[in-house]
N, C-alpha and C positions, 0 to 999 in steps of 0.2 A: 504494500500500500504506500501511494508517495505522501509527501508529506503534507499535500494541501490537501487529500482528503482527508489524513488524519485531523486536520484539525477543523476542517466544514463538518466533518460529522460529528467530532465529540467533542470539541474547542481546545480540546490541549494538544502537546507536542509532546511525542515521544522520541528518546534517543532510547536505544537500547532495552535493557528493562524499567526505563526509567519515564514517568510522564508529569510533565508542565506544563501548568495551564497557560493557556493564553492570557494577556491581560494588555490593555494600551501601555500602558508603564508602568514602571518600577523603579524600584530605590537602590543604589547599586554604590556600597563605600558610601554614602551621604551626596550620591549625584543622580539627576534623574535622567533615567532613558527610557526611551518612546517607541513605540512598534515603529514608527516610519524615521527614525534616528533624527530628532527634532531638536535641538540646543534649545531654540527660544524659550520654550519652558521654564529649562533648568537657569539659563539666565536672569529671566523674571522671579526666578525664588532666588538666587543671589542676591542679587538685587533688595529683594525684599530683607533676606537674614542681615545684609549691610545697613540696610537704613532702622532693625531692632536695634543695633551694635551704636549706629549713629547715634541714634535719641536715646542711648543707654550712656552717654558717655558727652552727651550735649552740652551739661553746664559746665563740665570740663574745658570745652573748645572754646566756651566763649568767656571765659574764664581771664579776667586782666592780672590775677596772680599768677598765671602761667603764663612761661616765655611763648612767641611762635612756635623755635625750633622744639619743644617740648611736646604743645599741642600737634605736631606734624609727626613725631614719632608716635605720638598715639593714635595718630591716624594710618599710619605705617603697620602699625603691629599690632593694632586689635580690631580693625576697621576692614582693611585693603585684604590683609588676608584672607576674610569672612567670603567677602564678593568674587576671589581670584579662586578660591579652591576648585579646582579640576576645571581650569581656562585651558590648560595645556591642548583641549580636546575638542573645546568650540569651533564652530564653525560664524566665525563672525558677519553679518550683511551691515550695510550703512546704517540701518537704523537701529540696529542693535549696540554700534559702536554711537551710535549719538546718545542709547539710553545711560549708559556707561557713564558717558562723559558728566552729561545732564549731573547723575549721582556724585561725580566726585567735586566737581565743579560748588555744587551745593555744601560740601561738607567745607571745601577750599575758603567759599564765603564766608562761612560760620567762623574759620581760622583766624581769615588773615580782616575779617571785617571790612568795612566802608573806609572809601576814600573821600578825603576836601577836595572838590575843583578847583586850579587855580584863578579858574576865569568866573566864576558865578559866587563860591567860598561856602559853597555846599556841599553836604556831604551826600556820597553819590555810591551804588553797588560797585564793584570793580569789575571792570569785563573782562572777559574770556580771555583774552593775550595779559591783561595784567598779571589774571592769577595764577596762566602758567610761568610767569617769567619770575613770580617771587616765590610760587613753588619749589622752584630749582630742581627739580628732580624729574625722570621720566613720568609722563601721564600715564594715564592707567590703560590704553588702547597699547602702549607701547611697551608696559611688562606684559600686556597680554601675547602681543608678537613675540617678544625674548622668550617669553617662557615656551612658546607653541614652535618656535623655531629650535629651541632646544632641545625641546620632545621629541620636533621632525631627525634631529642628529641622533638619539639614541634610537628609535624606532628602525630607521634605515642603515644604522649600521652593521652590515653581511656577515662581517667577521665577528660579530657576536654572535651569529646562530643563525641558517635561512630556516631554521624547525621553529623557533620561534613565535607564539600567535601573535601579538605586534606584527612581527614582520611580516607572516602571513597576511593577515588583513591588509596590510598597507600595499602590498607586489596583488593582492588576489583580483578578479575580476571575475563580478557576478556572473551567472548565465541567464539567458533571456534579455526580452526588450525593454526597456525601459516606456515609461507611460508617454504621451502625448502631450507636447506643449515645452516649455522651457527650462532646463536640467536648472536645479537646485544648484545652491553656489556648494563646492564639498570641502572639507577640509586641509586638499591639498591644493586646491585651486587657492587658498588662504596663505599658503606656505609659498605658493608661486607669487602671487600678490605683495608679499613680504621681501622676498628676495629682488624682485624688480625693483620696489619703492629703494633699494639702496645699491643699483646700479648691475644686477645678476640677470639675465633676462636668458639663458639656455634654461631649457627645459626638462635637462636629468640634472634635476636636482639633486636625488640622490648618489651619484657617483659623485657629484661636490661633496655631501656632507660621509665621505669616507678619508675626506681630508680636515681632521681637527681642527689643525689651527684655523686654517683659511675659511672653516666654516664658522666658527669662535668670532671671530672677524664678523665678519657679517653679522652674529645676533649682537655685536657689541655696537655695532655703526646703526642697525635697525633700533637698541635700544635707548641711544646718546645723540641720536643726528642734530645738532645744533653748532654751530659755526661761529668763528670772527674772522671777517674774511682782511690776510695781510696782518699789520698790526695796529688797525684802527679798530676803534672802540663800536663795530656795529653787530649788531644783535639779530643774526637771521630767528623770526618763528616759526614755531614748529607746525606749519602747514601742507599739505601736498605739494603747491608748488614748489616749493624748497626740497624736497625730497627725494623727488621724482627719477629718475634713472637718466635722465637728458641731464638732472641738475646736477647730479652725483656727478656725472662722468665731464660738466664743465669746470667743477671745482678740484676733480684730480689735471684736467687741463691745466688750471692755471694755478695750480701748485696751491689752492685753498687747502690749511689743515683742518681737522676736523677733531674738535674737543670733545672730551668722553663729561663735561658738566655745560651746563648754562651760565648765562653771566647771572647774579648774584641779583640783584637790582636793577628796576627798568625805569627807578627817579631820574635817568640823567637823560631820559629819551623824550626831548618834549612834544615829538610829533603827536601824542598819544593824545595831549591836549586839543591837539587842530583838528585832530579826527574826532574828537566829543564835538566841539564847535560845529562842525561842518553839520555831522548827526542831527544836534538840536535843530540845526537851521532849514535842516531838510524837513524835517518832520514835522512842523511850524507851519509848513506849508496846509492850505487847504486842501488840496487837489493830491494824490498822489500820484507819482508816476505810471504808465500802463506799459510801458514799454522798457526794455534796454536802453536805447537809443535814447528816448527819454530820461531816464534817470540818469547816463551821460551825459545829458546837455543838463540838467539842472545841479550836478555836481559840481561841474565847471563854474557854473552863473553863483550856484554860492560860495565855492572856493573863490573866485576874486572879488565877494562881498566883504571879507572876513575883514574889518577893520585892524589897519598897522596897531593901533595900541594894542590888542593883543596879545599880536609878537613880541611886543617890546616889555610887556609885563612878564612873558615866557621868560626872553633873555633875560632880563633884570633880577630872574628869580633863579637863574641858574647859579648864583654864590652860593644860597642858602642850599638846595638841592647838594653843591658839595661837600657843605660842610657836612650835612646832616649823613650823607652815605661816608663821609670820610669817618664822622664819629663811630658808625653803626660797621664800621672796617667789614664794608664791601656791602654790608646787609640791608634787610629792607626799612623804608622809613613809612611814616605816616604824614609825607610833605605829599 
């Protein structure tokens, strides 16, 4: 009898002498898997166990007797761990890496609190680029690749064993057709995706990761990719375009080294201020944009709206700005 009758007729699976029911999922080590090998799930209960851990640990974070660097290690090691347990195995899509972030992003707020604008002298949320750049540390999308990139090195390594079930799963290819319509993203399409983003773009990966070092390499640049390019003081973000495999291979062009930390503070970048301005002034508007093209032309129109005082309150403020990261040796300020 094969085995989809066995279980049309009596709903469980038999191996041997042995039979299991069928069920949608189960609990497997503290991680959930699905009849149709589904991560989202188990993501959305990470998710959930991180944000018990959050509001267990809340008045902690926001806590002005605690240093930053204190409240980030406790976000380190009783938080991040909760959310990351068995990441090695996901299968990440875009909006699961936005739900991710969403989460850590939130706790990052609660850390590092509001910011004074220098232009209004209010106190304002800190966006996205501030709080990775006083983070200092990889985002959470980016131990999720390290770690899955490092799985993908022991999984596919030969010479540990091709008897192996790891490695079996990973070399096996099902039989039969797959269903109609558009192939699910898979897990090694994830580790392809990874290896691109930092300039690898051959497609046996694995005879790469049978070279340690060089594979090493690679999850160390997929997990630290943040730059100063030459020896000026500029601060690439951690975005895809900076990433990307065209940018990778322009920065070994032109001799860009590539740091394993962030720069420490992003007080001395006043740009960050003209892009709030610009923001406000778009938004102020009645009418909003419908188009690209549009919202290009009214970018421009209020970028040369921005009155010179401005700048000049920017520049003026730039002493205090060093004094206050020179005090704080290198660290983040509340200017």
């Amino acid at each position: 009898m094969s085995l989809d009758e066995n279980i049309v007729r009596n709903g469980n699976i038999k191996i041997g002498n042995l039979s299991f029911e069928e069920v949608e999922k189960f609990k497997y080590i503290g991680a959930t898997v699905t009849n149709i090998n589904d991560t989202r799930e188990e993501i959305k209960h990470r998710i959930n166990m991180g944000n018990a851990c959050y509001y267990s640990v809340e008045k902690l974070l926001s806590s002005s007797l605690l240093s930053k660097k204190l409240k980030v290690r406790i976000y380190k090691t009783v938080i991040l761990p909760v959310v990351l347990y068995g990441c090695e195995t996901w299968t990440l899509t875009l909006r699961e890496e936005h739900r991710l972030r969403v989460f850590e992003n939130k706790v990052l707020r609660k850390i590092f609190g509001a910011k004074r604008d220098e232009v209004t002298r209010e106190w304002r949320k800190l966006h996205n680029t501030e709080l990775h750049a006083l983070y200092s540390s990889p985002d959470i999308i980016r131990n999720i690749k390290s770690r899955r990139l490092r799985w993908a090195e022991h999984v596919s390594l030969a010479r540990m064993g091709e008897s192996r079930n790891a490695y079996r799963v990973l070399v096996g290819r099902p039989e039969g057709k797959r269903p109609l319509g558009r192939p699910r993203r898979r897990w090694e399409d994830n580790v392809k995706m990874d290896l691109k983003a930092v300039g690898y773009n051959d497609r046996e990966w694995i005879n790469l990761a049978q070279d340690r070092d060089q594979w090493r390499a690679y999850v160390r640049t997929a997990m630290n990719l943040r730059v100063l390019r030459s020896q000026q003081d500029i601060h690439w973000k951690e975005s895809w375009p900076h990433v990307s495999a065209a940018t990778v291979q322009w920065y070994a062009d032109n001799n860009v080294h590539l740091l394993d930390w962030p720069a420490q503070s992003p007080d001395l970048n006043p740009i960050e201020h003209i892009w709030d301005e610009l923001d406000r002034r778009l938004r102020s508007r009645e009418m909003r944009p419908t188009s690209i093209v549009q919202l290009s032309a009214r970018l421009q129109e209020e970028w040369r709206r921005i009155p010179v005082d401005i700048l000049h309150k920017l520049v003026d403020s730039m002493p205090d700005k060093v004094a206050a990261v020179t005090a704080t040796r290198g660290g983040t300020t509340r200017l």
